[in-house]
Structures are given as C-alpha cells and as structure tokens.
TORFISE-718967 format. One record per residue: residue number from 1; residue in three letters; x, y, z of N, C-alpha, C in turn. Coordinates in Angstrom, 1 decimal. Each point is the difference from the previous one (the first is absolute). Layout:
% residues N
> i | aa | n.X | n.Y | n.Z | ca.X | ca.Y | ca.Z | c.X | c.Y | c.Z
> NUM | ALA | X | Y | Z | X | Y | Z | X | Y | Z
...
END
This chain:
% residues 105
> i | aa | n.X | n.Y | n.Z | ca.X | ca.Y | ca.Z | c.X | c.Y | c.Z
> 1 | UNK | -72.4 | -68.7 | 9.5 | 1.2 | 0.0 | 0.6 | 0.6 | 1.4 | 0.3
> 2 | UNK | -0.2 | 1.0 | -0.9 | 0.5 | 1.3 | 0.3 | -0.4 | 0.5 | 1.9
> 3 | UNK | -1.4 | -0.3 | -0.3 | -0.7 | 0.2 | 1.9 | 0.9 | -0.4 | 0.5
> 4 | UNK | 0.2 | -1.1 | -0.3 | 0.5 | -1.0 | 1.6 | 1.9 | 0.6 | 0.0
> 5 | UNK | 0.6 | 0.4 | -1.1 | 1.3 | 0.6 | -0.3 | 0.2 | 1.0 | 1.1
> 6 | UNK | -1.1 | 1.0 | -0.5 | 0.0 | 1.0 | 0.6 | -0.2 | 0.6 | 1.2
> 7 | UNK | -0.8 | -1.0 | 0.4 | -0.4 | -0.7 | 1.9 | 1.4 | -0.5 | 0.6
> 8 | UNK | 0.5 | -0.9 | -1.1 | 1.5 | -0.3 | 0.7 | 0.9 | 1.0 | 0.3
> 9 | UNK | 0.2 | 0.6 | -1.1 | 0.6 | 1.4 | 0.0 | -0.2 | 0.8 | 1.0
> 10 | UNK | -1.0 | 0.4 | 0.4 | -0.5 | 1.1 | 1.2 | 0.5 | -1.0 | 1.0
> 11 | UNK | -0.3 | -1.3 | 0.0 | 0.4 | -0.6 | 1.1 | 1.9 | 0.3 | 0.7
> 12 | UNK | 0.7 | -0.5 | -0.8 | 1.1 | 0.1 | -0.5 | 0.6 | 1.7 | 0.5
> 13 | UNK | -0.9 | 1.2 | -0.3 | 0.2 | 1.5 | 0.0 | 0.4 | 0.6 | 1.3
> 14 | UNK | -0.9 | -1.2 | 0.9 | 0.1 | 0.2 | 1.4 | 1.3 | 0.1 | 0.6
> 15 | UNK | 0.6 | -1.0 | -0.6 | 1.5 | -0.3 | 1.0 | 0.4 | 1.6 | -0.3
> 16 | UNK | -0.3 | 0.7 | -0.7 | 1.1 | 1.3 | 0.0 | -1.1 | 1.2 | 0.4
> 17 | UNK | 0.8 | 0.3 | 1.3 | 0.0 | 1.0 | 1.2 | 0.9 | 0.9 | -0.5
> 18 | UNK | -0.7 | 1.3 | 0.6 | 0.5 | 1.3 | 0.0 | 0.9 | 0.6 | 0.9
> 19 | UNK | 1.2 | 0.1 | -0.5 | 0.6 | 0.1 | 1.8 | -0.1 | 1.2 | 0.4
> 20 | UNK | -0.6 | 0.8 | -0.5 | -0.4 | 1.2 | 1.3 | -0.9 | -0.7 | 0.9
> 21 | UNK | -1.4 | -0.2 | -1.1 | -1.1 | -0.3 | 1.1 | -0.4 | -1.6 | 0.3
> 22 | UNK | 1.1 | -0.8 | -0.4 | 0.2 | -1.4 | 0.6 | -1.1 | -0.8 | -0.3
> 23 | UNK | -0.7 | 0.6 | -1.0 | -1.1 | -1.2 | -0.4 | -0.1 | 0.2 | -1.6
> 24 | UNK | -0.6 | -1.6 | -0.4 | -0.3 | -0.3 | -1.5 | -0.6 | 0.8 | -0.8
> 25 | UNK | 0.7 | 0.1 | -1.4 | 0.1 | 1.0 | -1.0 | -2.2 | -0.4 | -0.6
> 26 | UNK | 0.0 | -1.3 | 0.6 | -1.8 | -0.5 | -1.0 | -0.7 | 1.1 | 1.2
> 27 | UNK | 0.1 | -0.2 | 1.6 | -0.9 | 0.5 | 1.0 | -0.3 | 1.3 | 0.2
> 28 | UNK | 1.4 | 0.6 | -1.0 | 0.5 | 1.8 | 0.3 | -0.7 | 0.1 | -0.9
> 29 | UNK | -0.2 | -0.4 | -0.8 | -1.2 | 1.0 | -1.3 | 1.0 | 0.1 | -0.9
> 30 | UNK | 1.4 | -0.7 | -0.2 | 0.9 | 1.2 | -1.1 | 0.0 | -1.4 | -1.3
> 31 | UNK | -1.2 | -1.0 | -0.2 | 0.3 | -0.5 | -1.2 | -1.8 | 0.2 | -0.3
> 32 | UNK | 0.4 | 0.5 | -1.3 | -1.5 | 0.4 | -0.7 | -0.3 | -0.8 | -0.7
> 33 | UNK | 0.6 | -0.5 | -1.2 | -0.1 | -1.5 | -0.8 | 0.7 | -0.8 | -0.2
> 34 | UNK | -0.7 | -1.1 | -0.4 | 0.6 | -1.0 | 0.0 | -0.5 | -0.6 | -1.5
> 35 | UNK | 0.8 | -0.1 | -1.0 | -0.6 | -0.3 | -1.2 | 0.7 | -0.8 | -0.7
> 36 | UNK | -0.9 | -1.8 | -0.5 | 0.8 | -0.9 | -0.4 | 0.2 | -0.4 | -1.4
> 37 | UNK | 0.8 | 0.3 | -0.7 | -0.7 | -0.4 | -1.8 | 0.5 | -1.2 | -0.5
> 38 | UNK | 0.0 | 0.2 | -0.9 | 0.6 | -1.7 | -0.8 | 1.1 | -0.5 | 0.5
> 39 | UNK | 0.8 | -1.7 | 0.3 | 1.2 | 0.5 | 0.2 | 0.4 | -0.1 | 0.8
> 40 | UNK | -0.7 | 0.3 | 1.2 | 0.7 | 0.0 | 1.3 | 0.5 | 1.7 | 0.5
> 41 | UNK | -0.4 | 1.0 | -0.9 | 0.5 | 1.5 | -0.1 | -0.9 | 0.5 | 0.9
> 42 | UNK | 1.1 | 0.5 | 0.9 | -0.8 | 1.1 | 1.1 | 0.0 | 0.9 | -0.2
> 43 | UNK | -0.9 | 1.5 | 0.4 | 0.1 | 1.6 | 0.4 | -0.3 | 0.2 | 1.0
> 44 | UNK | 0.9 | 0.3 | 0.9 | -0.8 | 0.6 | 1.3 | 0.7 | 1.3 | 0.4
> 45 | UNK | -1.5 | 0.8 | -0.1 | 0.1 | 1.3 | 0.6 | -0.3 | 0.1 | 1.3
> 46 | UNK | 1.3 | 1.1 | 0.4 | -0.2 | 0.4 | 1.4 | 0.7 | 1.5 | 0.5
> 47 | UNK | -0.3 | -0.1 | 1.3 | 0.3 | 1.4 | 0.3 | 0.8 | -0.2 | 1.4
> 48 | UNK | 0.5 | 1.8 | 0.1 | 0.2 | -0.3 | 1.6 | -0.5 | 1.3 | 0.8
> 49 | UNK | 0.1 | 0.0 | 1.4 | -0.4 | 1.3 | 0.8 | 0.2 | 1.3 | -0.9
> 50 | UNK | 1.3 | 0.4 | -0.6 | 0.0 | 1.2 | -0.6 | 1.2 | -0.5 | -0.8
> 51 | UNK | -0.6 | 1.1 | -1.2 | 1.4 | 0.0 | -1.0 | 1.5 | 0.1 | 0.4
> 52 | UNK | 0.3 | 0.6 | 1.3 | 1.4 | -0.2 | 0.2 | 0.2 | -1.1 | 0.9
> 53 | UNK | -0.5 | -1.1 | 0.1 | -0.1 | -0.9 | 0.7 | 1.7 | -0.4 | 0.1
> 54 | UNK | 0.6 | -0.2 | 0.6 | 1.3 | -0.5 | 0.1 | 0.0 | -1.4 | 0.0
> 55 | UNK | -1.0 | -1.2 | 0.2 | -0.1 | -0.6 | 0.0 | -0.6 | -1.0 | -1.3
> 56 | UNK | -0.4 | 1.1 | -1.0 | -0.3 | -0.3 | -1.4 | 0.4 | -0.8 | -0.7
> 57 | UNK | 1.7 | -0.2 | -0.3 | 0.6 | -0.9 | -0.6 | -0.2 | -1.4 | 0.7
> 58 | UNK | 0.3 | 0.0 | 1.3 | 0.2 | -1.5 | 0.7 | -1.2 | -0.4 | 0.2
> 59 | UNK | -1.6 | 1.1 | -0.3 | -1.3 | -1.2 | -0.4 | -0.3 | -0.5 | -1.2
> 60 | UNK | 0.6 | 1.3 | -0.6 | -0.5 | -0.7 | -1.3 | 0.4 | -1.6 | -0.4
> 61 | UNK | 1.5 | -0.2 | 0.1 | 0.9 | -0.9 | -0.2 | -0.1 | -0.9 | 0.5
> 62 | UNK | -0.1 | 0.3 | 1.4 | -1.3 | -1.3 | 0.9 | -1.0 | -0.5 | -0.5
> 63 | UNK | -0.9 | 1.4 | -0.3 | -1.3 | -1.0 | -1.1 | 0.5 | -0.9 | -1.2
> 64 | UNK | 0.7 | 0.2 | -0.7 | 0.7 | 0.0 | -1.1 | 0.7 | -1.8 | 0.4
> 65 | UNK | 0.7 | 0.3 | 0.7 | 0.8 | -1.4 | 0.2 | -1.7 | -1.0 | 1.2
> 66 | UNK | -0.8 | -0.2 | 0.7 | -0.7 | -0.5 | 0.1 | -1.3 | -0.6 | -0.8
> 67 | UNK | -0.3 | 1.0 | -1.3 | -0.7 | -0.4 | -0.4 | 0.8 | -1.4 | -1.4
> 68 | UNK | 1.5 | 0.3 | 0.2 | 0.4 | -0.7 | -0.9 | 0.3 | -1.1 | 0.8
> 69 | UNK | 0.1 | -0.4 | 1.4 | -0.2 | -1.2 | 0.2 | -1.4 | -0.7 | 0.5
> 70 | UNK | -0.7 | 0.0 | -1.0 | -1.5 | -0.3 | -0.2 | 0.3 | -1.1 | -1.3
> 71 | UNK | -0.3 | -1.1 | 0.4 | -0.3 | -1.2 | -1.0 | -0.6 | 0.9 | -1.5
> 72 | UNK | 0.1 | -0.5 | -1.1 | -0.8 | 0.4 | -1.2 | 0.6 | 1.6 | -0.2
> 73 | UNK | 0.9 | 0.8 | 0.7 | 0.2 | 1.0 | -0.3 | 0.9 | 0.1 | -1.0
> 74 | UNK | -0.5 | 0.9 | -1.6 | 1.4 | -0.2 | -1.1 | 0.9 | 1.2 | 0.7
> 75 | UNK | -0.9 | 1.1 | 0.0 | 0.5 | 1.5 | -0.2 | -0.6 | 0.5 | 0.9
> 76 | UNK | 0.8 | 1.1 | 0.7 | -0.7 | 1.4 | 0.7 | 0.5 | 0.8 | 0.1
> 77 | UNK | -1.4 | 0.8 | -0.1 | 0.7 | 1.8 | -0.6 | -0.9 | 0.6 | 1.2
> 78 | UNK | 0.8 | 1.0 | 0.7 | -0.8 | 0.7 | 1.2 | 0.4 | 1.5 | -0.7
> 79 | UNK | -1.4 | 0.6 | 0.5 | -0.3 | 1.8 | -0.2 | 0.2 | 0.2 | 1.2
> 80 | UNK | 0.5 | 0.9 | 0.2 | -0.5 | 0.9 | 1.0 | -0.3 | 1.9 | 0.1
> 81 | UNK | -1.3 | -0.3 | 0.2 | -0.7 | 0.9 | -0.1 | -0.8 | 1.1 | 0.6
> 82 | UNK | -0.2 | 1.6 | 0.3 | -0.6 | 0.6 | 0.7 | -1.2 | 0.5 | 0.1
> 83 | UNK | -0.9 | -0.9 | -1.2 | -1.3 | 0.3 | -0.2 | -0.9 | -1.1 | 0.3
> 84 | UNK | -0.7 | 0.2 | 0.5 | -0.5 | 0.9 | 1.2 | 1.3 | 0.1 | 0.8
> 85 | UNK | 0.1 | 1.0 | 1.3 | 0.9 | 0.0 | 0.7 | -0.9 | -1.1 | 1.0
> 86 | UNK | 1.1 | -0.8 | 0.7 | 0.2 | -0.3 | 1.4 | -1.3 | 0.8 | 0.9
> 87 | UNK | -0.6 | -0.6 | 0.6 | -0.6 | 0.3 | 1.4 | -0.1 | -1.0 | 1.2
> 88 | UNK | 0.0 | 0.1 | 1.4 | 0.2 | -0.8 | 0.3 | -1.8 | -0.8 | 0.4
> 89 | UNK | -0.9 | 0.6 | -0.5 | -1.1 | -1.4 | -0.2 | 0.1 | -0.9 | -1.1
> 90 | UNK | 1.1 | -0.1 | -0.7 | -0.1 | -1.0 | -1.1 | 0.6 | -1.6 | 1.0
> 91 | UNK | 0.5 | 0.2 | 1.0 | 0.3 | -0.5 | 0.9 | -0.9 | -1.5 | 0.4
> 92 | UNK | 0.4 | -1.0 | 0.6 | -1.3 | -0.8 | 0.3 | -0.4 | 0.6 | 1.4
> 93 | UNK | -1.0 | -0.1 | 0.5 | -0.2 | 0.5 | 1.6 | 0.8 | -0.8 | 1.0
> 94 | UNK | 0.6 | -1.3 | -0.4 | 0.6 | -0.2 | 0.8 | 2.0 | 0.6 | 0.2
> 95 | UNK | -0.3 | 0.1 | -0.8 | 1.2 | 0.8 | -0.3 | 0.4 | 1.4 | 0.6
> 96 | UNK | -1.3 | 0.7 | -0.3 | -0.5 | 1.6 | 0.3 | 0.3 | 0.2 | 1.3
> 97 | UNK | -1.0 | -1.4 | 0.9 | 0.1 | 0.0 | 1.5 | 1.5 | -0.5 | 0.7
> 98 | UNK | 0.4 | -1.2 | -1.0 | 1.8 | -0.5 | 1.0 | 0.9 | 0.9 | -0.1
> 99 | UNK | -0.4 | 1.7 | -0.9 | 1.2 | 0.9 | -0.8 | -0.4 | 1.1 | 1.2
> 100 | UNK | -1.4 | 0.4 | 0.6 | -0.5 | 1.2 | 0.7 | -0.9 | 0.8 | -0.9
> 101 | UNK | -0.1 | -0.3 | -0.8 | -1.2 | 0.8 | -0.7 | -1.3 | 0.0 | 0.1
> 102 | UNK | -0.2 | 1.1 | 0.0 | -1.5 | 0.5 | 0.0 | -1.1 | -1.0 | -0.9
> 103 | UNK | -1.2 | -0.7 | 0.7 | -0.9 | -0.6 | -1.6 | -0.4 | 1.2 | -0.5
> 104 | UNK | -0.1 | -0.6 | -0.8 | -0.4 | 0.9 | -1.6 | -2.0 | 0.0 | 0.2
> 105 | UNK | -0.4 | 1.4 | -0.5 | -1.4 | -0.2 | 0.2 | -0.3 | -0.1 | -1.6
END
C-alpha cells in the first residue's frame, strides 16, 4: 500500500504549479521524495529553482496541503531542500520542451 500511497501522492503533487513557470511542482523536477511509513506518515522532500525562490513558501504549503488531501494520509511533513541543487534536466522532457528548454544530452 505504501507504493500505491505514494503514486497517489505524486499524483495529487501535480495540481500545485509554480507561478513563475506555470507548471507542476512533480514535472519541474522540485519533488525528490516521496516516503511512506507506518500510519499513513508522509516525508516529502523537495526543492525549488533557487534558494531565494520567492515562491518557496506558497509550494511548499501547496505540497503540504495536497498531499494531505490524499485518502490514508495521517501526517505530512515537507523538507525543503538545496541538495542537490535544482537543474533544469531534472525536468520531464515534456516539460523541458512546453517551458523552451534546451534537451539535455
């Protein structure tokens, strides 16, 4: 059940867009894990473009409040973190290409 939680979860991650770059926080590359333990207890780490992101607080909190409307959710605790930093091939390609970016070799 944890898999399929966590599948929901990511599913769920989607609704919350970045409003600089107007697309989902799962396709931008800025959520790194997704981890489910006993419980119903989430951790999900994530990141954003850069540490002074202005937009930091209102994803986190997005992640934060989405992953809590996920069936089976007890708890969630979001990181957010700068290790690794942000690049933009963590990206999906489809995302890379609807944003203007270069593919990644």
């Amino acid at each position: 059940m944890t898999t399929l939680l966590a599948t929901r979860i990511r599913d769920a991650l989607r609704n919350v867009i970045d409003p600089e770059l107007g697309y989902n926080v799962v396709d931008l590359g800025f959520i790194y894990d997704i981890a489910v333990e006993e419980g119903g207890v989430v951790r999900i780490t994530m990141t954003t473009t850069t540490p002074g992101c202005p937009a930091a607080g209102y994803l986190r909190e997005g992640v934060a409040n989405s992953a809590w409307g996920v069936p089976d959710v007890e708890f969630v605790d979001v990181r957010v973190t700068f290790e690794p930093a942000w690049r933009p091939d963590m990206m999906t390609a489809q995302a890379r290409h609807d944003l203007g970016f270069a593919a990644s070799h």
